[in-house]
Structure formats: C-alpha cells, structure tokens
GULO-567657 format. One line per field, with one value per residue: x, y negated, z negated of N, C-alpha, C in turn; residue in one letter. Coordinates in steps of 0.001 Angstrom, whole numbers. Atoms other than C-alpha are relative to their C-alpha. Layout:
<rs>
n.u (X ...)
n.v (Y ...)
n.w (Z ...)
ca.u (X ...)
ca.v (Y ...)
ca.w (Z ...)
c.u (X ...)
c.v (Y ...)
c.w (Z ...)
resn (a ...)
</rs>
This chain:
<rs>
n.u (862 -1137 10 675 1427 685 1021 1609 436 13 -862 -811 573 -516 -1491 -532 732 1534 766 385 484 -907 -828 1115 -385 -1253 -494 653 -780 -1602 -860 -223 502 -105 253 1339 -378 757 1437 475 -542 -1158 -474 -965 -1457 -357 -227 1422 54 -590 413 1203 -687 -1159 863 1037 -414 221 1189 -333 -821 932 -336 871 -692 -600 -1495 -527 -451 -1266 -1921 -197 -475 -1450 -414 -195 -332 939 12 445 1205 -127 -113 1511 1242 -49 478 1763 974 -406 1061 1385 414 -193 2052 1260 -159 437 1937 189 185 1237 1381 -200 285 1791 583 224 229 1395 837 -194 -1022 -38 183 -564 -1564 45 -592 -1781 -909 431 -976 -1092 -383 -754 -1153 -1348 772 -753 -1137 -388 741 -612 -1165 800 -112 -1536 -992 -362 -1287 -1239 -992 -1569 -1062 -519 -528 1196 95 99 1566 1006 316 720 1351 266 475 913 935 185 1337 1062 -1104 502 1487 387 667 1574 -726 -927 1133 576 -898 -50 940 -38 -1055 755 824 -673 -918 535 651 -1377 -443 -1194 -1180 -699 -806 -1006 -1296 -49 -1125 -1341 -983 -453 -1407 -284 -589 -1138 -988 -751 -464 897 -1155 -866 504 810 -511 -401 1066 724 -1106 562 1325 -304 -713 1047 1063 530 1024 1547 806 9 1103 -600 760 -821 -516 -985 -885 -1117 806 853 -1051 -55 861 -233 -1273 286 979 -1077 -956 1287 561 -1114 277 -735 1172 675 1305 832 774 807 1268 801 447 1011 1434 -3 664 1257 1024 -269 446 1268 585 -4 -1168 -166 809 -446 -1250 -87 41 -1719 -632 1163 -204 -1493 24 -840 547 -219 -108 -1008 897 529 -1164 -395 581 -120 -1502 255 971 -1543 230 442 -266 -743 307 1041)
n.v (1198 893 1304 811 -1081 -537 -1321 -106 -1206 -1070 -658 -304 -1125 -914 -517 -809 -964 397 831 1017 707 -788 1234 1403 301 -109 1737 195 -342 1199 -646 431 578 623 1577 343 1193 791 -380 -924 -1112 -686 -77 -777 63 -1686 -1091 -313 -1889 -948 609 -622 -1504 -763 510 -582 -912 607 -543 -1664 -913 75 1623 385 1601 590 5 527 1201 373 -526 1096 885 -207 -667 -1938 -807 -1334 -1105 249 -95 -1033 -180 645 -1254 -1121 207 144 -1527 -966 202 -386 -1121 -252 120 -405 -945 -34 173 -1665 -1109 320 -666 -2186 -140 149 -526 -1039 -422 -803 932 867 1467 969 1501 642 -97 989 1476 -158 -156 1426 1383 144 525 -842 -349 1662 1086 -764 144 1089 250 -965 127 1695 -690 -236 791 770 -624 292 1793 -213 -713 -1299 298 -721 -1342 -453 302 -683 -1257 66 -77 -1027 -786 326 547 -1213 11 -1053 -699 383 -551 -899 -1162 524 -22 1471 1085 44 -290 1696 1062 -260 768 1169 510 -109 406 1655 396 965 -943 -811 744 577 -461 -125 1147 911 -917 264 1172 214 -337 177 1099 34 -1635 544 -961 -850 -1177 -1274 -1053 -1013 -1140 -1277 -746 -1309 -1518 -574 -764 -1340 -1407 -357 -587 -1532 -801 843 -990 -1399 -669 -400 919 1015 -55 688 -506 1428 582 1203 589 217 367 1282 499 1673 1431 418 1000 1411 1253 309 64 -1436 -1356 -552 -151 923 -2 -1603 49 1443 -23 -568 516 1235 -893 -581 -439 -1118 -1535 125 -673 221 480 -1115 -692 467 -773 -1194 751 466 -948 -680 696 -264 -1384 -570 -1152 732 859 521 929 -623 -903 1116 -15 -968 672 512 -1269 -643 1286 89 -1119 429 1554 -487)
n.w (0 -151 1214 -86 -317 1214 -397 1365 1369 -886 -566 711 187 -941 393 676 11 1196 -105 -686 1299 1614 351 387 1288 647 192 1165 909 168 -353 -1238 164 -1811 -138 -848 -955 -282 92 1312 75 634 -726 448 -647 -727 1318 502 -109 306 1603 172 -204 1176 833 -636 663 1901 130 -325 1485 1260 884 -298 -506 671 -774 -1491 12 483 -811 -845 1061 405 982 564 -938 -293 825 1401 -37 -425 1492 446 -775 -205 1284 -304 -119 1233 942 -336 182 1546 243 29 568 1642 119 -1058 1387 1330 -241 151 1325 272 -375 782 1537 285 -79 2045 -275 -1034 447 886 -643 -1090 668 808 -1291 -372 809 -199 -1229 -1442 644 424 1220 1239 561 -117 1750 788 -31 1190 1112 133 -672 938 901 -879 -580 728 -1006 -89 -1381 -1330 -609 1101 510 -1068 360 1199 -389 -341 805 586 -1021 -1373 -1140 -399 -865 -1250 72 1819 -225 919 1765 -44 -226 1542 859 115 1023 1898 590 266 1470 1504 -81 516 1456 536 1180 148 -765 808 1003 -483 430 1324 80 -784 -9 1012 -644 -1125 -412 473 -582 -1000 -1880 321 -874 301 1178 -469 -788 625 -169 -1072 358 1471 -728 -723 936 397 -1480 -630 918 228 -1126 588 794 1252 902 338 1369 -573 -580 -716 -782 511 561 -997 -112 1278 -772 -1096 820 606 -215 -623 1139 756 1286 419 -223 1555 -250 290 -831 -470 268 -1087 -1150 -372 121 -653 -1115 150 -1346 -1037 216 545 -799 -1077 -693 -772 -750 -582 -793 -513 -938 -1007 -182 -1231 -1276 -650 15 501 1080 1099 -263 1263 717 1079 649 724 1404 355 1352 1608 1298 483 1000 843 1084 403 547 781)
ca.u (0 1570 2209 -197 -3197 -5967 -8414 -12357 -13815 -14616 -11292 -10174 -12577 -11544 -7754 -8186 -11226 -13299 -16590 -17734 -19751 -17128 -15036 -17580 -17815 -14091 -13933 -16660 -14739 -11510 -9870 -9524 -9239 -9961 -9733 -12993 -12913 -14367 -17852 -17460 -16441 -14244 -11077 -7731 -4047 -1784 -1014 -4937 -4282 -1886 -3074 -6666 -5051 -3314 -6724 -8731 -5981 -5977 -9721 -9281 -7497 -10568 -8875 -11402 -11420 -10101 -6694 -6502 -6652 -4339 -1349 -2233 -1686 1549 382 647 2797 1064 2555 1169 -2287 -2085 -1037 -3941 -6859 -5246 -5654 -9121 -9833 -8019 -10442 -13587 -12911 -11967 -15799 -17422 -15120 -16266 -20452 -20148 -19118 -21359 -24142 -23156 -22513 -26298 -27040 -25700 -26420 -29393 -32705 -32812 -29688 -30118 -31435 -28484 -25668 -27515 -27362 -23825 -22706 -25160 -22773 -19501 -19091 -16638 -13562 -11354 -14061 -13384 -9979 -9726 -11888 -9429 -6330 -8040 -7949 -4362 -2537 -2108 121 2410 2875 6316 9590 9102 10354 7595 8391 8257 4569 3171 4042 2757 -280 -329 -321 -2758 -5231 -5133 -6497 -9210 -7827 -8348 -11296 -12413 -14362 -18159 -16491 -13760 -16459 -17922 -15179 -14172 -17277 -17002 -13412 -15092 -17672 -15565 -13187 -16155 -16943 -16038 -16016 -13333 -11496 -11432 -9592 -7848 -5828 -6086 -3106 -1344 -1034 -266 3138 3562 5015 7876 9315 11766 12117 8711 10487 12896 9923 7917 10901 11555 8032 7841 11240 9554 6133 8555 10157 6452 5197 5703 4121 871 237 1087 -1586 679 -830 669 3504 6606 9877 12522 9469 7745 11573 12029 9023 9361 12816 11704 9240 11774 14179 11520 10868 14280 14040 14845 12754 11528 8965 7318 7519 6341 3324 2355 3029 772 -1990 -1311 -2078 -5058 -7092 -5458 -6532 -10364 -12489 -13196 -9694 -9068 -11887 -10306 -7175 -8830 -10742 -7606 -6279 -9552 -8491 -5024 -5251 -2168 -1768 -331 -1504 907 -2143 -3100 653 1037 -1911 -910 2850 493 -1763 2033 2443 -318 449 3306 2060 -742)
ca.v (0 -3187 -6329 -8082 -5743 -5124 -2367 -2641 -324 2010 2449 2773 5956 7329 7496 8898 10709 8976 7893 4603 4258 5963 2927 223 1542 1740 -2166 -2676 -1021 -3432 -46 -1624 -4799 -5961 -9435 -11147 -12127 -14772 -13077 -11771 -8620 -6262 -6107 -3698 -4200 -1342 -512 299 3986 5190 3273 5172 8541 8497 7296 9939 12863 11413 12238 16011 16448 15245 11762 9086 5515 4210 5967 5627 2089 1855 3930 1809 -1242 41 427 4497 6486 9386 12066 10106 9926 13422 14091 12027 14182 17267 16231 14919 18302 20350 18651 19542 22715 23227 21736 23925 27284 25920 25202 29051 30503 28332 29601 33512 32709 31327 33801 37011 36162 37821 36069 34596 33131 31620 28206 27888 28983 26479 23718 24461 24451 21449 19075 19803 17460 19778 21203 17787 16012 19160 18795 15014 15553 18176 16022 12544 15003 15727 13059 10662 13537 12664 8841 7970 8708 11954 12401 13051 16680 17115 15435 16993 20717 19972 19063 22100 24009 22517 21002 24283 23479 24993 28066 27159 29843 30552 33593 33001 34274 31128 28530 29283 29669 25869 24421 26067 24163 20813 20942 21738 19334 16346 17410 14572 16833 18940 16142 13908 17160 17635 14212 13899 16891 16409 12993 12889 11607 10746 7532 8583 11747 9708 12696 14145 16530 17954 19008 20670 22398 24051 24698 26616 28761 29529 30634 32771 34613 35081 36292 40032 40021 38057 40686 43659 42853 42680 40219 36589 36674 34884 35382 34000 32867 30585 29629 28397 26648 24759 24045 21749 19816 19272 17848 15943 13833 13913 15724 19537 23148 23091 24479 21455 20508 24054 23130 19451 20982 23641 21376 18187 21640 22715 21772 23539 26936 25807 28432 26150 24987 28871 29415 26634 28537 31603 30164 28647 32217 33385 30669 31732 34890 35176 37897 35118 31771 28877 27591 30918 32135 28329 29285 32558 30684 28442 31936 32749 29367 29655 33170 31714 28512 31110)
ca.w (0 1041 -1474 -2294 -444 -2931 -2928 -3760 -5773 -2708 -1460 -4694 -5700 -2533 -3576 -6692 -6957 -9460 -9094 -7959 -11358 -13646 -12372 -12895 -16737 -17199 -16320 -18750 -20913 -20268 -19565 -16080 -15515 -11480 -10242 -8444 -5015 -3550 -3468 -6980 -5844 -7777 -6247 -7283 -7347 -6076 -9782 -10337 -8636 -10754 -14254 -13372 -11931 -15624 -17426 -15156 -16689 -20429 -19881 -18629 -22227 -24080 -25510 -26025 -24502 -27589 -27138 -23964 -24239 -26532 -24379 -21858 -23966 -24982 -28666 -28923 -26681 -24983 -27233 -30301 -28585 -27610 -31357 -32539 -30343 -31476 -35284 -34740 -33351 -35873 -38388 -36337 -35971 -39614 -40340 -38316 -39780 -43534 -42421 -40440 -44358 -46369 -44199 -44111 -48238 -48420 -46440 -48368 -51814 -53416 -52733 -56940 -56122 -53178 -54450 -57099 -54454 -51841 -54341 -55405 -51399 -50562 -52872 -51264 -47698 -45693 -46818 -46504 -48917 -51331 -51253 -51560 -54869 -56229 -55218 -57082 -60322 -60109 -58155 -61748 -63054 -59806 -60661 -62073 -60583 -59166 -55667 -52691 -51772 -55577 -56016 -52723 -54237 -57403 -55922 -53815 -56211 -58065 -55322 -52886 -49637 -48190 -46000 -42338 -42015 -45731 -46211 -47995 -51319 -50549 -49896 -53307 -54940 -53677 -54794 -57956 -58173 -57232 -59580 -62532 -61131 -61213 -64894 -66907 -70180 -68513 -66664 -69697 -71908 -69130 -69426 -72848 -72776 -69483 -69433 -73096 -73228 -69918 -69762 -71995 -69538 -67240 -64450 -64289 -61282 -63192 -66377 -63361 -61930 -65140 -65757 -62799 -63778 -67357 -65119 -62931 -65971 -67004 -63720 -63708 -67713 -66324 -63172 -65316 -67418 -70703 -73479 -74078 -76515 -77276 -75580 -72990 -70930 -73457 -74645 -71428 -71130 -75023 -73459 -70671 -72780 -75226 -73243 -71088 -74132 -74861 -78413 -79981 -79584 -83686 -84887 -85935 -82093 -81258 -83241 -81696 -78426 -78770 -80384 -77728 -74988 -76607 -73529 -71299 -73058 -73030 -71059 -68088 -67209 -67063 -64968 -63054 -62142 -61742 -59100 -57203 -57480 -55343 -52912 -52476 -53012 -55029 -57804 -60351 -59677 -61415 -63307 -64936 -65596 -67391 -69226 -69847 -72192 -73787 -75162 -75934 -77350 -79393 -80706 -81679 -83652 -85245)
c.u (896 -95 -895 -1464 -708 -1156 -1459 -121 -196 1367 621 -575 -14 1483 167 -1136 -1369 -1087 -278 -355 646 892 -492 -62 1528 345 -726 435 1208 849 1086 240 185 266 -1005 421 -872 -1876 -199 213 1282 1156 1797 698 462 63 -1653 77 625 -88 -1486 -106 351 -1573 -1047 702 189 -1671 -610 291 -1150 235 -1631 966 1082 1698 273 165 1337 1744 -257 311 1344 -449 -14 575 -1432 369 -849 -1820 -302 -823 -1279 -1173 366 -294 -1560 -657 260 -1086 -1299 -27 440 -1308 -405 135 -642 -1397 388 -4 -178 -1132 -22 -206 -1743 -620 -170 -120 -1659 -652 -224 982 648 -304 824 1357 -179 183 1544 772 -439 868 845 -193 589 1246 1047 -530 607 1420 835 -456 1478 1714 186 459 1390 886 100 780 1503 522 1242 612 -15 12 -1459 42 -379 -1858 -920 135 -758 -1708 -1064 -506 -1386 -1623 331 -950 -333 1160 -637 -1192 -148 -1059 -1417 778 948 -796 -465 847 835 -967 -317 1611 -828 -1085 736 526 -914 -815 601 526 1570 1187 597 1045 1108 1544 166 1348 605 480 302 1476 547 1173 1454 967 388 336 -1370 470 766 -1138 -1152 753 424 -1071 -64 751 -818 -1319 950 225 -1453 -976 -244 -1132 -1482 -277 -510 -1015 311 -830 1485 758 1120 1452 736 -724 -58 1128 -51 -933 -183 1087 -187 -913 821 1022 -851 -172 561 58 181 -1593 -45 -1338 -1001 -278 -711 -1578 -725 -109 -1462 -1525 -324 -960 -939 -1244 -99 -275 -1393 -449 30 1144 75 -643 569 877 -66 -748 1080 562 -912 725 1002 241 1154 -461 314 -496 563 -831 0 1266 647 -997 178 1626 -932 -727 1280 60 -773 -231 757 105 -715 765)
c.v (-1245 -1017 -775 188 -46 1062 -426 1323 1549 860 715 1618 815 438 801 1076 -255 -802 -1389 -788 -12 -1532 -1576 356 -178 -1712 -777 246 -1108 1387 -109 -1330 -633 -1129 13 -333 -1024 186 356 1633 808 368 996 -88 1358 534 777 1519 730 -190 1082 1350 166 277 1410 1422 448 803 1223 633 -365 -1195 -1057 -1677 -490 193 -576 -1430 -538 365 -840 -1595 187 126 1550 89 1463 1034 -628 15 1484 677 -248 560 1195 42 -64 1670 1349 -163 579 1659 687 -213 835 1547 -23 6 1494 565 -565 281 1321 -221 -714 1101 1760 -149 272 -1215 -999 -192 -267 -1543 -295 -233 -1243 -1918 -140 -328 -1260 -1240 -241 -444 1266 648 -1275 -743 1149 9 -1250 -191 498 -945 -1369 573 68 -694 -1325 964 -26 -1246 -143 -295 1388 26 920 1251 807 202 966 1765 406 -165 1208 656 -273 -952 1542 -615 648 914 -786 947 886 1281 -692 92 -1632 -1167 202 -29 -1657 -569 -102 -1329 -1600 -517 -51 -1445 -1784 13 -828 567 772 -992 -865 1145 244 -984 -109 1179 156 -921 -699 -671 -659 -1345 195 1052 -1182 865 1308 1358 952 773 986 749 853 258 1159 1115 787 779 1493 821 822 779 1254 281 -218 902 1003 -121 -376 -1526 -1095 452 -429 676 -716 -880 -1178 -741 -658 -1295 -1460 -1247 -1056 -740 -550 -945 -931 -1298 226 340 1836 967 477 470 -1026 -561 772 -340 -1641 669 682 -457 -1006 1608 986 -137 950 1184 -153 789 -841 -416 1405 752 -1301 714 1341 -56 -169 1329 730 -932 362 721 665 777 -741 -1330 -913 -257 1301 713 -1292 477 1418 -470 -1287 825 154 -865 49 865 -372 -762 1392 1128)
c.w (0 -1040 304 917 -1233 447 -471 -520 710 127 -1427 -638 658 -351 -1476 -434 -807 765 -17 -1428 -1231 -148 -91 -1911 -549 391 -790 -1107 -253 145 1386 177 1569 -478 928 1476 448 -463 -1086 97 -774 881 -941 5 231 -1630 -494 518 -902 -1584 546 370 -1898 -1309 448 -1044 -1206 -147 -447 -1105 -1042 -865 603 160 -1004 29 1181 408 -442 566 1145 12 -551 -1411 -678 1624 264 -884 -1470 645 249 -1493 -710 104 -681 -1476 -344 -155 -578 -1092 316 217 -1270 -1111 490 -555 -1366 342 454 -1535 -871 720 -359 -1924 -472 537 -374 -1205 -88 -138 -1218 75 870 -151 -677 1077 1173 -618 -330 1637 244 -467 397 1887 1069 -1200 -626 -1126 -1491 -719 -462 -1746 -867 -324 -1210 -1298 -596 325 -1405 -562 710 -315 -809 865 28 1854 577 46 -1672 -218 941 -713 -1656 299 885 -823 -1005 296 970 1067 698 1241 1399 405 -865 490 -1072 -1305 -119 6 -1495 -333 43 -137 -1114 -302 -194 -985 -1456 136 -147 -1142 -1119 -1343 433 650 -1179 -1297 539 -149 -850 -433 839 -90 -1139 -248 1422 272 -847 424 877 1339 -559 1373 -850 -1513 915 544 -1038 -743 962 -58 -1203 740 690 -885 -1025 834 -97 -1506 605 1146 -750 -1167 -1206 -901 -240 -991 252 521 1004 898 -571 -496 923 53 -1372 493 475 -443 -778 308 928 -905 -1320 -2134 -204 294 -2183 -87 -160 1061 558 91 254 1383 295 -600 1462 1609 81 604 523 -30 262 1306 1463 759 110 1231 1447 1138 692 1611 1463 10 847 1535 600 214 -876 -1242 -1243 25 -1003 -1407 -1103 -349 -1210 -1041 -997 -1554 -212 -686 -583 -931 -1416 -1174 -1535 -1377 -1216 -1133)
resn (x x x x x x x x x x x x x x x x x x x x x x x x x x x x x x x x x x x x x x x x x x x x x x x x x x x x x x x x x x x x x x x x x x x x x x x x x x x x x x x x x x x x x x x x x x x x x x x x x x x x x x x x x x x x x x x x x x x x x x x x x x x x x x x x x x x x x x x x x x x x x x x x x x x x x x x x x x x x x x x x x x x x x x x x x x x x x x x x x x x x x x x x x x x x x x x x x x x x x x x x x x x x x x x x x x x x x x x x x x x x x x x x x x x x x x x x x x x x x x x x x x x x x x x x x x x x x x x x x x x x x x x x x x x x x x x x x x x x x x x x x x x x x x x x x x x x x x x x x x x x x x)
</rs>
C-alpha cells in the first residue's frame, strides 16, 4: 500500500477478513481509531491492517477488549495480557469445579440433612471467597519482621487453599473451616493466645521455623496414634518460645506458656485442624501435631 493511500472500511474488511460491522464496533470502541474524510467517511491508514489482523488474533485467544486495548496502547505487553486471560480463566474454571461438588454434596447427603448442608454451602461465595476468609484469620500472626516466603508458608499451612477440584467431602469440609473461622467466640480465643506476646518476639520466622522442627520430631508419635507426653518434641518446642521472648525453659515458664495456649486446646480450634487435614489430606496436619505438644504441654504442667 503506497504512502499516504488510505483504505475505507470495505477495502479494509476485505484485507483482513473482518466484518464490515465488527469494524464499525471496534472504532466505537476506540480500539480503532480511522480518520474522516471529507464526506465523513471512515477512512484507514496502512497501519490499520496489521493493528486489526493483531486485534482480530488477540480475539481467537478469548482476551477481552479491555486488554486488547491496553497492548495496543503499549500499557501491557502481549505475554502479560495473555497471562492475565489465562488467570481470569483459571479462576472460572476453579468456580465452576467448587459449584459441580457443592451440588453432588447437596445432592448425596441424606434427605434430613439436606437443608443444614444447603445452608452451610449457601454461605460460602466460591472457593477464593473461602480462602480469603481463612487467610483474614491468620494473616495478623504474619505482621512484624518476618520475611515473605516465611509469612506466605505460614499461611499455607494454616489457610489451605481450596484443591483445584475438591471432592463433595472437601467442599464441606471448607465451609465447615469458614464458619468456625467467622466465629467470633473462637477467633477472639484464638488471638487472645497467638497474638499474646507478639510484639515482643523480634524474628517471628525464626519461632515458626523451630516450631515446625519440634512438630517434625512429634510427627511419627501423632500418626502412630501414641498419646501426648513430654519429651525432645515438646523440649524443642518450650525451646523456641523461650528464646523468642528472649528468656529460659523453667517451669514457671512451662506453666504461663501452657496457660497463655489454653485456647489452642479448646475443642473447636481442634476441629479446626482436623478439618484442614480433610483438605489436604495429610496424615499429620501442622495444626493438629502443634496441638498434639500443647496436650504434651499440658500433661506436663498437670
């Protein structure tokens, strides 16, 4: 096409394939933008084939105007709009795996509790709303100095998110978390013994990385079944509170700790973890091998 040629709208739906009207909304849009000619006619520069060839193939992938404006605008590259669509549609089809097994779970529980399991599913949004609740709950035991990769596995562990296609049992079993998780009875005992303290641990990182050693050396008693009791686990475990807040393993702290973590034993925080151990499927989850060295704890104290 020579310099300074322009195309109308005809020629131009002849060169690349699109409709006549597709490219009358895409200049409504401002995805396009002609110049008039004399008559008011829409008229094309040469770059209009290969800006609406790119806009016609953006399409093909399912991106909506809004990207596509924007890579044409220069603010998103095409891999970030790409990126963007493929997130979007990771989410949607992650909604419609969680509605598919909160219907099947409405749909196999026994008829007398079908109205409690449909109210219990009706409350929870999608999966992402479930897990945004669970993370709200737990993300004030991250603030401090504790480094990112630190806070995000802490929260893992203790926010689980939904699997990518839960099973009916999993769907209940995360709306059971959420509800616990928006009871203020169990949320306010909850803080009133994690974040006890808090402001006086200077590396909340290093008292969850040796939490989680004291859980491992507790791991095989809490599969096998064996009953809380003390030992190099719960030593372990006094240990890193101790030096968290800088101070000795006596018994006199023995016995504050294990009053200050006399939430954490209370029936529904266990039913908490056991829960999260449906979701994950693991055979220890951290929650119920933590609560397993404070029963130890409290042998201990008793």
């Amino acid at each position: 096409m020579e310099t300074g040629v322009t195309l109308g709208i005809g020629d131009l739906a002849r060169r690349t394939g699109v409709s006549v009207r597709t490219i009358r909304f895409y200049c409504d849009e401002g995805v396009l933008e002609p110049a008039r000619s004399a008559g008011g006619h829409r008229r094309f520069d040469a770059g209009a084939v290969e800006r609406l060839t790119l806009v016609r193939r953006m399409r093909a992938l399912g991106l909506g105007l809004g990207l596509i404006t924007d890579v044409l605008a220069g603010r998103r590259t095409l891999a970030d709009a790409v990126a963007a669509e493929r997130a979007a549609l990771d989410r949607e089809v992650a909604t419609l795996a969680w509605r598919r097994s909160v219907l099947r779970a409405v749909e196999d529980a026994q008829p007398g509790e079908r109205p409690a399991r449909l109210e219990l599913l009706a409350a929870v949004e999608d999966g992402y709303a479930a897990h945004e609740v669970l993370t709200r709950l737990w993300r004030p035991m991250t603030t401090g100095p504790v480094p990112a990769d630190s806070a995000r596995m802490f929260l893992a562990l203790s926010a689980p998110p939904p699997p990518e296609v839960p099973t009916p049992a999993q769907v209940v079993a995360y709306a059971s978390l959420v509800l616990l998780a928006s009871d203020r009875a169990f949320v306010g005992a909850l803080r009133e013994s994690t974040l006890v303290n808090h402001d006086r641990i200077t590396d909340l990182a290093a008292l969850h990385a040796e939490v989680a050693e004291a859980c491992a050396l507790a791991f095989a008693d809490v599969t096998s079944g064996t009953r809380a009791a003390p030992g190099p686990a719960l030593d372990r475990f006094v240990a890193a509170h101790a030096s968290a807040l800088r101070t000795s393993d006596t018994p006199a702290f023995r016995r504050a700790l294990n009053h200050r973590t006399a939430p954490d034993r209370t029936p529904k925080v266990r039913r908490y973890w056991a829960l999260a151990g449906e979701i994950t499927g693991e055979a220890a989850p951290m929650g119920v091998t933590h609560t397993w060295l404070l029963d130890a704890l409290n042998t201990a104290a008793g």
